[in-house]
C-alpha positions in Angstrom: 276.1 294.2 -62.2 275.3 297.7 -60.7 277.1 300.8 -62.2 277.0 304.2 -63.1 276.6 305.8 -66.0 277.6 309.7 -67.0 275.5 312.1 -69.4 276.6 315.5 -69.6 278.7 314.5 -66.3 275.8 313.6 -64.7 275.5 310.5 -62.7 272.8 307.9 -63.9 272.7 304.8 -61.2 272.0 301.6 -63.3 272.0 297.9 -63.3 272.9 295.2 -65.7 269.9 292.4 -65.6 272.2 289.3 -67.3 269.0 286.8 -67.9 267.5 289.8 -69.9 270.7 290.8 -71.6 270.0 294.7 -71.0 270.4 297.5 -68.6 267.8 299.0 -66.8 268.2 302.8 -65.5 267.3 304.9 -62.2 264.3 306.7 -63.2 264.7 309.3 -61.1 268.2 309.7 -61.9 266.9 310.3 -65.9 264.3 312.6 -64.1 267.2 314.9 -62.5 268.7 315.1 -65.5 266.2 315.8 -68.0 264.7 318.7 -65.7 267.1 319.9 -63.4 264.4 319.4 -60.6 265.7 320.4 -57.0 263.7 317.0 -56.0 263.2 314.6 -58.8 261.5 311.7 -56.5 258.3 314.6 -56.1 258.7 315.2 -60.0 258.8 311.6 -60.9 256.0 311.4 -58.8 253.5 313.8 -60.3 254.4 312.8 -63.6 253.0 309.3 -62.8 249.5 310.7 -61.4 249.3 313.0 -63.8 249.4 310.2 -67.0 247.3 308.3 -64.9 244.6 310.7 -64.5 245.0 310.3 -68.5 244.9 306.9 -68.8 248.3 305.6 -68.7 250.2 303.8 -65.8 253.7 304.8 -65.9 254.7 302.5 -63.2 253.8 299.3 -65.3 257.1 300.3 -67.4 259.0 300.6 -63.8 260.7 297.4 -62.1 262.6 298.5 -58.5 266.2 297.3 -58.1 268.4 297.9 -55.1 270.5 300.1 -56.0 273.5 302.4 -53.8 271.8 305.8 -53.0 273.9 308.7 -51.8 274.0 308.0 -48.3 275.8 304.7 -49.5 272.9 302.2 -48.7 271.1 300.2 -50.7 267.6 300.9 -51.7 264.8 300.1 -53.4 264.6 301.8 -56.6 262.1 302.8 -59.9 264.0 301.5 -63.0 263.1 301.2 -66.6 264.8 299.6 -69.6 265.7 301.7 -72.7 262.0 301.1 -74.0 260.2 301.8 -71.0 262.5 305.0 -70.9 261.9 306.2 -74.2 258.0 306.2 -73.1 258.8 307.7 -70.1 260.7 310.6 -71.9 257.7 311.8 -74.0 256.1 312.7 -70.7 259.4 314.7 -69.6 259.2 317.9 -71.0 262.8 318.7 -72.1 265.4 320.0 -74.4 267.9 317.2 -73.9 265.2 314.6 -74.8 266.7 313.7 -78.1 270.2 313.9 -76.9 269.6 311.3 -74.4 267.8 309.0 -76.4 271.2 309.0 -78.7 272.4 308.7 -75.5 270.8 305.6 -74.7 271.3 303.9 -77.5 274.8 304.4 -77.1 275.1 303.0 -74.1 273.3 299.8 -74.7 275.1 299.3 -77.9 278.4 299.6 -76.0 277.5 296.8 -73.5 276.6 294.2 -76.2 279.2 295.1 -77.5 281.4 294.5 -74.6 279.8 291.1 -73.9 280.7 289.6 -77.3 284.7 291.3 -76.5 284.9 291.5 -72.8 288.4 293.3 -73.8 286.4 296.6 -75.1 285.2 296.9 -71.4 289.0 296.5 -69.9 289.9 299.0 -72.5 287.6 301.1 -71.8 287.9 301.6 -68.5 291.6 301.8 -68.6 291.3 305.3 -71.1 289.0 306.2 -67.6 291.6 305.8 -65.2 294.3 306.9 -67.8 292.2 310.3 -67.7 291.6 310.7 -64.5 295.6 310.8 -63.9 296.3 307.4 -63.2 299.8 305.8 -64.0 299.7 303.0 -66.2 301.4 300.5 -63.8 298.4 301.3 -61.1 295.9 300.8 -63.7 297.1 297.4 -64.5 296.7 296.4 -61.2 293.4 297.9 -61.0 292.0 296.4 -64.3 293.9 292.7 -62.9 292.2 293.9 -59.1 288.9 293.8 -61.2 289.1 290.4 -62.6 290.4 288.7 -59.4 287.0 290.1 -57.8 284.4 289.2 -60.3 285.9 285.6 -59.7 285.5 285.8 -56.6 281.8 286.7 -56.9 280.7 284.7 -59.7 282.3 281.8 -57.4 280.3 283.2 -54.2 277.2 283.3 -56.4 277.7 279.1 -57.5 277.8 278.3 -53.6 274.7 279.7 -52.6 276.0 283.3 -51.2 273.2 286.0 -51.3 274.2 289.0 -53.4 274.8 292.6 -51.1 274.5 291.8 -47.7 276.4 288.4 -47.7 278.6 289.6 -50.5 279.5 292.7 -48.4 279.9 290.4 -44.7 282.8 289.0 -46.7 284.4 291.3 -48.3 284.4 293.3 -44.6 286.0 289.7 -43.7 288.3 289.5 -46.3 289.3 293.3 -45.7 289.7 293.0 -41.4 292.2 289.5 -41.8 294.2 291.1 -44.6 294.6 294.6 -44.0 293.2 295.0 -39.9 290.3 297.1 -41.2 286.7 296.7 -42.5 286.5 298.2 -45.9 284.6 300.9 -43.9 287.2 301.8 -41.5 289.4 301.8 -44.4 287.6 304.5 -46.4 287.9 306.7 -42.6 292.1 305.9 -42.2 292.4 307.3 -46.4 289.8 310.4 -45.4 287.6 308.9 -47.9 284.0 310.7 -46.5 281.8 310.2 -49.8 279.7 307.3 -50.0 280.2 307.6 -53.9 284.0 307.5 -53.0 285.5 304.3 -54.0 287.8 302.6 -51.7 290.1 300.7 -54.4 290.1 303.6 -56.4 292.2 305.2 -53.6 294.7 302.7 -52.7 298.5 302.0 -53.8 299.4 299.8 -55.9 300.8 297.7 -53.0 297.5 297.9 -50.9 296.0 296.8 -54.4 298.0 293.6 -54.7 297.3 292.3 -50.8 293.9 293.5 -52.1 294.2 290.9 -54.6 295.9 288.2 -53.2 293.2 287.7 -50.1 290.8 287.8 -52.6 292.0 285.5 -55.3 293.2 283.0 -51.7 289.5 283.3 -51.0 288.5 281.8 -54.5 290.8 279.1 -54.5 290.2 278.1 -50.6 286.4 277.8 -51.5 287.1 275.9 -54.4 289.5 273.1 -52.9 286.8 272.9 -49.6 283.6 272.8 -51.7 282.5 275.7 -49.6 278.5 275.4 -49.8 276.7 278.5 -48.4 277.4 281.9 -46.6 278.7 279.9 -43.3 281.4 277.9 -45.3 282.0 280.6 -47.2 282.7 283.4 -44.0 285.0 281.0 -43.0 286.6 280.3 -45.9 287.2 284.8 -46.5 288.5 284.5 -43.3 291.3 282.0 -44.1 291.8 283.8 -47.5 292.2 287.1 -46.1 294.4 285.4 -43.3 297.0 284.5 -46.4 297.7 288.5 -47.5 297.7 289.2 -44.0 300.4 287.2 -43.1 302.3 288.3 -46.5 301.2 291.7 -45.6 302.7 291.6 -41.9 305.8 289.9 -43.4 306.8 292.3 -46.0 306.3 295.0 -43.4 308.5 293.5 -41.1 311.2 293.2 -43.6 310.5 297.0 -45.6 310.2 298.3 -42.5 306.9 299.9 -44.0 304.0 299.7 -43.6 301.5 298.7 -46.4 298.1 300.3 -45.5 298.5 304.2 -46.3 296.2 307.2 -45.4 296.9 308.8 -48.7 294.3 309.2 -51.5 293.6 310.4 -54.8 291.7 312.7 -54.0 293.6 315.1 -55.8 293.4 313.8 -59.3 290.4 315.1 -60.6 292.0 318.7 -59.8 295.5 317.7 -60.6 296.7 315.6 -63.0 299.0 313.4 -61.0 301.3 310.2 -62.5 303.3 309.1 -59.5 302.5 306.8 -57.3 301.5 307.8 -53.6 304.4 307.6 -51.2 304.7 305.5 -48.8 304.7 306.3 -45.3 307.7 306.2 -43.6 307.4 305.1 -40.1 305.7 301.9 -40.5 303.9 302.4 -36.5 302.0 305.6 -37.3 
């Protein structure tokens, strides 16, 4: 489980590793923010020959994960659990050492504690989206949207689909039958030009349902076929995604709407905003 982490509202890219039970963190990500270095890959770098000179091989403390880097590909990465980290502090001169080792700690604890009452995590996430402006009636369906696609994943991960690639083939197949779009030309139709921009984050609620629904079809489809492998399991997103799109293309038929919108949510970090996004009226633009 990949995610991203804030200290001092800085972004720290990290991964969960489940058979060790602990997160690992983007070194040069801890670098940034420790120093404030214009390019914390060179920093990170000299740090390492300069213990070495001394004796010490930083990089045996480093494992590299693939992790999303800001031009929204995945890449090889130097991480380090909280141990490793703490070790790799002391050679970080800094005035927020101590603050993110408290930091840290926090975090880790948080995550345990998470695991032993997945409903912390859902709770937690909601008081995010709840700050962010978010109505409760979206969040619900984005906390729900959540569930339905970890399902669909851990499923995907029983039948012998490779993580990243694979995982995001489907999706884009899951995406193009329900909605006509790849979740790439999605992002372009909502004016979504970050990498760091996330799609679902920017959709109604009704974009979040059909969202849903060819997702959770997916799961079930592959279930009831015994889908075995990426193959099966293309054809099997295709059929799901098939199911919302023909919901999809019904309700718009009979609305008169259409579901898919341009808008965004752009605005809520600036704005406090509690409605939800309008829908557009003619249903052929």
């Amino acid at each position: 489980m990949s995610n991203v982490k804030l200290f001092e509202n800085q972004k720290i890219r990290s991964i969960w590793i489940e058979a060790e039970q602990r997160w690992y963190f983007s070194i040069i990500d801890v670098v940034a923010v420790l120093t404030d270095s214009a390019n914390p890959r060179d920093y990170w770098y000299r740090i390492k020959q300069r213990e070495k000179i001394s004796g010490l091989e930083l990089s045996t403390l480093c494992r590299q994960f693939k992790l999303q880097a800001p031009d929204g590909k995945l890449r090889e990465t130097d991480c380090a659990h909280t141990e490793g980290l703490l070790r790799i502090i002391q050679s970080v001169p800094s005035p927020k050492a101590e603050p993110f080792k408290r930091w840290l700690a926090k975090v880790g604890y948080e995550r345990l504690e998470e695991i032993e009452n997945p409903e912390l995590a859902a709770r937690r996430m909601r008081d995010l989206y709840q700050a962010k402006g978010y109505s409760q009636e979206w969040i619900e369906k984005r906390v729900r949207g959540i569930a339905v696609r970890d399902e669909l994943t851990g499923e995907w991960q029983k039948r012998g689909v490779k993580e990243q690639r694979e995982y995001a083939i489907l999706t884009a197949e899951i995406s193009r039958a329900t909605f006509g779009m790849t979740p790439a030309e999605y992002k372009t139709f909502k004016h979504l030009q970050k990498p760091a921009d996330n799609l679902r984050d920017h959709m109604t609620d009704l974009e979040l349902i059909f969202t849903m629904l060819g997702e959770a079809s997916t799961t079930e489809i592959a279930r009831q076929a015994d889908a075995q492998g990426y193959p099966q399991n293309r054809a099997a997103a295709k059929k799901g995604g098939a199911v919302a799109g023909n919901a999809r293309r019904d309700l718009e038929q009979k609305s008169g709407k259409r579901v898919a919108s341009p808008d965004n949510y752009k605005q809520l970090p600036e704005v406090v905003v509690r409605k939800k996004l309008a829908p557009r009226k003619n249903p052929d633009q």
